[in-house]
C-alpha positions as CSV (number, residue, x, y, z in Angstrom):
1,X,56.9,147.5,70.8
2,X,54.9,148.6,67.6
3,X,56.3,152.0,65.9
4,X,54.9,155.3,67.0
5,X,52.5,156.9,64.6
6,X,52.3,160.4,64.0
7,X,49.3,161.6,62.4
8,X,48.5,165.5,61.5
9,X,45.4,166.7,63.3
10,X,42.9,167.1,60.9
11,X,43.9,164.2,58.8
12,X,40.9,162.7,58.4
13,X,39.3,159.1,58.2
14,X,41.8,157.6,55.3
15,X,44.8,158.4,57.2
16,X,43.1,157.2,60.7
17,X,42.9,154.3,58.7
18,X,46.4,153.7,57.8
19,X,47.3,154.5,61.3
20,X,44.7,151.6,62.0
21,X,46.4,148.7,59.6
22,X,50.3,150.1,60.1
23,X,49.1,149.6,63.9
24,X,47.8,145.9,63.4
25,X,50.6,145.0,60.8
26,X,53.6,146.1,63.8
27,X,51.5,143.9,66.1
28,X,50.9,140.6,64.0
29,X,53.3,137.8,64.1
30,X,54.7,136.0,61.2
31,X,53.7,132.3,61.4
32,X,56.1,129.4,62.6
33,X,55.3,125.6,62.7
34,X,57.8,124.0,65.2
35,X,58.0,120.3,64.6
36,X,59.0,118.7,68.2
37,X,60.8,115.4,67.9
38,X,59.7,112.9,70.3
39,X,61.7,110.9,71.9
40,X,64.0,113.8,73.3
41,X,65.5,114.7,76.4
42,X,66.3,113.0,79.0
43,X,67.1,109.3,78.5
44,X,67.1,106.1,81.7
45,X,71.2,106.7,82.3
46,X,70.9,110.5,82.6
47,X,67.7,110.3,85.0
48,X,69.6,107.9,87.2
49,X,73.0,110.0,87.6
50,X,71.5,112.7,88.3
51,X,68.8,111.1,90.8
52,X,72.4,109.4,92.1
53,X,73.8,112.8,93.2
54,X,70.7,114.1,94.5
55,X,69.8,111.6,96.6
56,X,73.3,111.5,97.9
57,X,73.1,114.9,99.0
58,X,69.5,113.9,100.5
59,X,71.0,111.2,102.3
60,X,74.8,112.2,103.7
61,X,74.1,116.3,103.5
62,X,76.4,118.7,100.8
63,X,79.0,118.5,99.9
64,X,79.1,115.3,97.9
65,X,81.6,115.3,95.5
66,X,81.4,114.4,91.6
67,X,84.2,113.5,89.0
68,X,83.4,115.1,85.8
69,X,80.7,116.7,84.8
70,X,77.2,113.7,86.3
71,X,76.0,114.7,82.2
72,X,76.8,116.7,79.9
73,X,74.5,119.8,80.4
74,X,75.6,123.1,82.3
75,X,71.8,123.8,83.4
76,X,71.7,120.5,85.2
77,X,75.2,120.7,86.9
78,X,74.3,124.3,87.4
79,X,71.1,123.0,89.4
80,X,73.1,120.2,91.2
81,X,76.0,122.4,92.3
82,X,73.3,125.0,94.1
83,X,72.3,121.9,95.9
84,X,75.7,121.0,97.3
85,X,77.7,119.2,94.7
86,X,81.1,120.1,94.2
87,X,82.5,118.7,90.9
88,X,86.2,118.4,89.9
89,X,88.1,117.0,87.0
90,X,90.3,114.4,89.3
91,X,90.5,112.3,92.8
92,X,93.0,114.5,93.6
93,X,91.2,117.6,94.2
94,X,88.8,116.2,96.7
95,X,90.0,116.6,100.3
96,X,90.3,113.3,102.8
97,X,87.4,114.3,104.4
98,X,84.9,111.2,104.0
99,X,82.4,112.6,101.8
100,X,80.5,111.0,99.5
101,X,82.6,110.7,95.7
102,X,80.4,110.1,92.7
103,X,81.6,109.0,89.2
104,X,79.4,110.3,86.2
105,X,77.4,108.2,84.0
106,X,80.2,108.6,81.5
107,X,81.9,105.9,83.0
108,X,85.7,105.9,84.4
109,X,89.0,104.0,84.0
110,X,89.6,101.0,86.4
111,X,92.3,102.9,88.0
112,X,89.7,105.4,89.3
113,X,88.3,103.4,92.1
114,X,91.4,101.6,93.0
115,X,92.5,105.1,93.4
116,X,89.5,105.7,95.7
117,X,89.7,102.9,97.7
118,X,93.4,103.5,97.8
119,X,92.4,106.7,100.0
120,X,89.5,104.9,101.6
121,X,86.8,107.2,100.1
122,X,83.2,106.6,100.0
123,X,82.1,106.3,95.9
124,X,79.3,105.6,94.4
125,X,79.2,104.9,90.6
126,X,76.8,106.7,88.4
127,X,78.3,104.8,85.7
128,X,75.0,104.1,82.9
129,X,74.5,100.3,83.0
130,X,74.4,100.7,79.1
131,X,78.0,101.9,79.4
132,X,79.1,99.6,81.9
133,X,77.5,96.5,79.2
134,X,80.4,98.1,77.2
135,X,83.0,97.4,79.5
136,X,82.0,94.5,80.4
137,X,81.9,93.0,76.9
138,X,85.7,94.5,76.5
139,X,86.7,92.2,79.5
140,X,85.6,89.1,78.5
141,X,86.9,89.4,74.7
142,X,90.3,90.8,76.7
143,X,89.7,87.5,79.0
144,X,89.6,85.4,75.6
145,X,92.6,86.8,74.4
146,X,91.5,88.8,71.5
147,X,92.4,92.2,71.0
148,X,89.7,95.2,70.6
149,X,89.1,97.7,68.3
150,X,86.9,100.6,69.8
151,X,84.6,102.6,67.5
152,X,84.7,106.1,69.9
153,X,85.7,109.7,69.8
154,X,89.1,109.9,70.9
155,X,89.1,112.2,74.7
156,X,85.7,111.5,74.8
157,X,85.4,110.7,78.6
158,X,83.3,107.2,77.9
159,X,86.2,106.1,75.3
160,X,88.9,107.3,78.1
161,X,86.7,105.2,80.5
162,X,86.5,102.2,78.1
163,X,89.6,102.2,76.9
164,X,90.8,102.5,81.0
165,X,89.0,99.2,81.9
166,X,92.2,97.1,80.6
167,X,95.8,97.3,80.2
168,X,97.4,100.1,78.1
169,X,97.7,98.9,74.3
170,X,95.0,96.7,74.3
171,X,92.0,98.7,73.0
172,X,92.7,100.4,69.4
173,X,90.5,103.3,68.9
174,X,89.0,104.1,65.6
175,X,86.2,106.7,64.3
176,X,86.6,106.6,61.0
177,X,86.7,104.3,57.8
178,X,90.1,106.2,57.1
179,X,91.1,105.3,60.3
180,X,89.9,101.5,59.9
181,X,92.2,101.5,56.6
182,X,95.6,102.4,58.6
183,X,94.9,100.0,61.4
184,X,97.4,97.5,62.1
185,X,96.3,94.5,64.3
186,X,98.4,91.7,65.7
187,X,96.1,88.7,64.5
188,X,93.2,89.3,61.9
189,X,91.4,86.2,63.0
190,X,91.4,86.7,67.0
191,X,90.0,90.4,67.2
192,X,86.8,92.3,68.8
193,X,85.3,95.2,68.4
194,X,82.8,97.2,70.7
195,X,81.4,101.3,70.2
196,X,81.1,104.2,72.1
197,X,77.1,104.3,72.9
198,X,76.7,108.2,71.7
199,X,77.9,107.9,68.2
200,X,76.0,108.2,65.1
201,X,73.7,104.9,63.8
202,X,74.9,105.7,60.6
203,X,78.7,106.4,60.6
204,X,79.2,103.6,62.7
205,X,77.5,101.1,60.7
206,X,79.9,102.6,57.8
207,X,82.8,101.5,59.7
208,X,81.5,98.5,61.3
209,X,81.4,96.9,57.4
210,X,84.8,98.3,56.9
211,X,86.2,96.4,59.8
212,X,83.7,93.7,58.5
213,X,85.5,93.5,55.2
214,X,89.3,94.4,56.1
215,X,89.1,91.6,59.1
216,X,86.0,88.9,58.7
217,X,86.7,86.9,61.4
218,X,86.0,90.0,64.0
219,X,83.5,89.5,66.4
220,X,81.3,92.1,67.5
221,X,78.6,92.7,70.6
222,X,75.8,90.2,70.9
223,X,73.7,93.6,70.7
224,X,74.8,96.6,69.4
225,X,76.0,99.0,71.9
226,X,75.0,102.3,70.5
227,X,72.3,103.1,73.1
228,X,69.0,102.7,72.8
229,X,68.1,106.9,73.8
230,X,71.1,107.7,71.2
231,X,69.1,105.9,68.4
232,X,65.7,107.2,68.8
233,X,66.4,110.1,69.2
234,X,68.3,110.3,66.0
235,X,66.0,108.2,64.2
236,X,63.1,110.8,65.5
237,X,65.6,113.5,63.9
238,X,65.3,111.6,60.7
239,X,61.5,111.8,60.4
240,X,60.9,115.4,60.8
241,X,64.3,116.7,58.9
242,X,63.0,116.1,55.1
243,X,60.0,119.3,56.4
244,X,62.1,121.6,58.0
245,X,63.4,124.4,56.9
246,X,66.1,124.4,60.0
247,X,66.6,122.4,63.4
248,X,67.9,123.0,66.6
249,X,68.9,120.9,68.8
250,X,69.0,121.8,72.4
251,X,72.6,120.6,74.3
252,X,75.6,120.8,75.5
253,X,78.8,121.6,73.2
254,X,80.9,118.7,74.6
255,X,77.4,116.2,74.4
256,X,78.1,114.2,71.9
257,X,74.8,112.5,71.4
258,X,73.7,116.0,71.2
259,X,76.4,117.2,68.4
260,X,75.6,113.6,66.5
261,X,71.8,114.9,66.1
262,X,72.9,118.4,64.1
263,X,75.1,116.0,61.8
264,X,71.9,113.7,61.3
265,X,69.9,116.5,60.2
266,X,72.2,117.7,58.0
267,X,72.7,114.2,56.6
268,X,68.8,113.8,56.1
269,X,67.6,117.2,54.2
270,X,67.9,119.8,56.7
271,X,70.9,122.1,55.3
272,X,70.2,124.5,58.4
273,X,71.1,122.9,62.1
274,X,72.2,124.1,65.2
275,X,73.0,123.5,68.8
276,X,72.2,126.0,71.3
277,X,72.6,125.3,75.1
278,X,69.5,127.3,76.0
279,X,67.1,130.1,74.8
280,X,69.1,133.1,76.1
281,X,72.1,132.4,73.3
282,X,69.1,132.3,70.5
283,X,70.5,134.7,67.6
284,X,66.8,135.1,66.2
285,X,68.3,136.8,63.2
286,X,68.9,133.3,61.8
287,X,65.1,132.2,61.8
288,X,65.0,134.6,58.5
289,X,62.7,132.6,55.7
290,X,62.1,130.1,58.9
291,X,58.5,128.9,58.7
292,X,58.9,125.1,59.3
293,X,61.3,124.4,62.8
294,X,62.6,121.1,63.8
295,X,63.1,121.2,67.5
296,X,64.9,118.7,69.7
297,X,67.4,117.9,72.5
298,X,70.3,115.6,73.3
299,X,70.1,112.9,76.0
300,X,71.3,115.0,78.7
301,X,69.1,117.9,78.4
302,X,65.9,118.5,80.2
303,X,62.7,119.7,78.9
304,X,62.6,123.0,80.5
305,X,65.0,123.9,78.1
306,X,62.8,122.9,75.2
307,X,59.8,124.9,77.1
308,X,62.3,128.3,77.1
309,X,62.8,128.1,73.4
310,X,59.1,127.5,72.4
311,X,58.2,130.2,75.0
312,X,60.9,132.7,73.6
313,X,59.9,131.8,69.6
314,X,56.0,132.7,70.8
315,X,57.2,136.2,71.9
316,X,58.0,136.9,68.3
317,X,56.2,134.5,65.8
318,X,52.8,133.3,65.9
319,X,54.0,129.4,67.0
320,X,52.1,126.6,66.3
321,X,53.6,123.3,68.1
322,X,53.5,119.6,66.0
323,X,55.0,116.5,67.9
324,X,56.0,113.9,65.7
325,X,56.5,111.0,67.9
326,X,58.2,107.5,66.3
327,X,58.7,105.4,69.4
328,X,57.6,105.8,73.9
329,X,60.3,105.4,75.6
330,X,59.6,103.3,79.2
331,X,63.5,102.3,80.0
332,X,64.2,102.9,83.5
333,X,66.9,102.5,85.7
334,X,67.4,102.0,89.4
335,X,69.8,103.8,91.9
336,X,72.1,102.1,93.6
337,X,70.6,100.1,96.6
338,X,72.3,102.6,99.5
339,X,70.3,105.0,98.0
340,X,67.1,103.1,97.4
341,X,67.3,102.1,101.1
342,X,67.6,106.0,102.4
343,X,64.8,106.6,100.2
344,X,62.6,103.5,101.7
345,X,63.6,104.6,105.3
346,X,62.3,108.2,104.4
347,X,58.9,106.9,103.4
């Protein structure tokens, strides 16, 4: 709301027209260019989890059950909980009941389904095929006999997934070159290595050549395994950083594609990067000498999200809105066939 004015009564004109322009200059915005990175969002893996548990509850009614968070984003499990999904941390919280049990796209240990099939339950995997590529890849080196080094954050539940697909010991985890230097393999010529799909292009090609150099007869994947969403959307983070003046990146704390793209801005000229979860946790004190803002949002965040910031930044600044756009995106992945079938019967 603009000040209140108070003028004497027989001011006259100059003064009514000083109340005219202190007027206009408490109602005009300061200008703000927000450059929107495109692609952002949503990626194929995230679509198809969550489509997984909705379509579950479609199908077999609430509750259906999830292990873990389906993504990381507490507006989309937010959304999917007032629908009827109930999510816990283990098996072991979920009741015998029958209900459906879903595993997120993170990806889970092998001992999670046996578990599940242990207590009969009904599961369907959410799993992201790009993370199950992963695990398959660590099989069949494991199958060769060679041992694996995975590039990953350690607790990060695709790494504890990844890591859970074969015997304990097996799979070294690194994430840095540091790391890479203290490692301690039992034979340098008969070694693998695979990566976590959410990690930065760049680190990770940093300590891909340090393995490269400390062992040269490793083998890696056939293609590379850091995700296809993951590296657009960072290389779209790359384009716009040199103009901004700050980014934000719309996600989750625990998302770690989302936390890589803050660290990619930084890393390509933009001093000033945040993550925010949503509009409402916006301290707009920090847009101060703000005219140019890079504006983004992890895998696992939907574009409403992005629409509530813009929305909220044209309450206060004049906004003009530039998408910058390196790549279309058209990956897309199907449900599992149970699914696709209730959906077929419903048409």
């Amino acid at each position: 709301m603009p000040p209140r004015i108070v003028v004497p009564a027989r001011a006259g004109k100059g003064v009514d027209f000083a109340r005219t322009f202190v007027y206009k200059a408490a109602m005009e915005k300061r200008p703000l260019t927000i450059l929107l990175s495109s692609p952002r969002g949503f990626c194929a893996g995230v679509d198809r989890a969550i489509q997984i548990v909705e379509k579950a509850i479609e199908k077999y009614g609430a509750p259906v059950y999830v292990r873990h968070e389906i993504v990381h984003n507490k507006f989309v499990v937010d959304g999917l909980r007032s629908k009827g999904a109930v999510f816990v941390e283990e098996l072991s919280q979920i009741p015998d009941d029958g209900r459906p049990v879903i595993f997120s796209a993170h990806g889970v240990a092998k001992a999670v389904p046996e578990e599940a099939k242990t207590r009969e339950m009904f599961y369907i995997d959410a799993t992201c095929p790009l993370v199950s590529k992963v695990h398959k890849e660590a099989e069949k080196h494991f199958d060769l006999g060679r041992q694996i080094v995975l590039i990953g954050h350690e607790g990060h539940p695709e790494v504890v997934g990844t890591m859970g697909q074969l015997p304990k010991g097996v799979v070294l985890l690194v994430e840095t070159i540091e790391d890479v230097k203290k490692l301690t393999v039992k034979d340098e010529n008969n070694i693998a290595f695979c990566t976590q799909t959410t990690l930065s292009v760049d680190d990770t090609a940093d300590v891909v050549e340090a393995l490269k150099q400390k062992y040269p007869a490793i083998i890696g994947p056939g293609r590379e395994d850091i995700c296809y969403a993951t590296t657009n959307r960072q290389a779209a983070v790359k384009a716009i950083a040199p103009r901004c003046d700050a980014l934000m990146v719309i996600g989750a704390p625990n998302s770690s594609n989302s936390n890589r793209l803050v660290e990619v801005g930084v890393a390509y000229g933009c001093e000033k990067a945040i993550l925010v979860q949503r509009a409402a946790e916006i301290d707009w004190s920090w847009f101060e000498n703000i005219h140019i803002l890079g504006l983004t949002a992890g895998a696992s965040a939907p574009d409403i999200l992005i629409d509530e910031v813009i929305f909220a930044a044209k309450q206060r600044f004049d906004v003009s809105v530039e998408e910058v756009a390196i790549t279309k995106e058209n990956v897309v992945f199907n449900i599992p066939r149970i699914l696709r079938d209730a959906e077929e019967k419903v048409a």
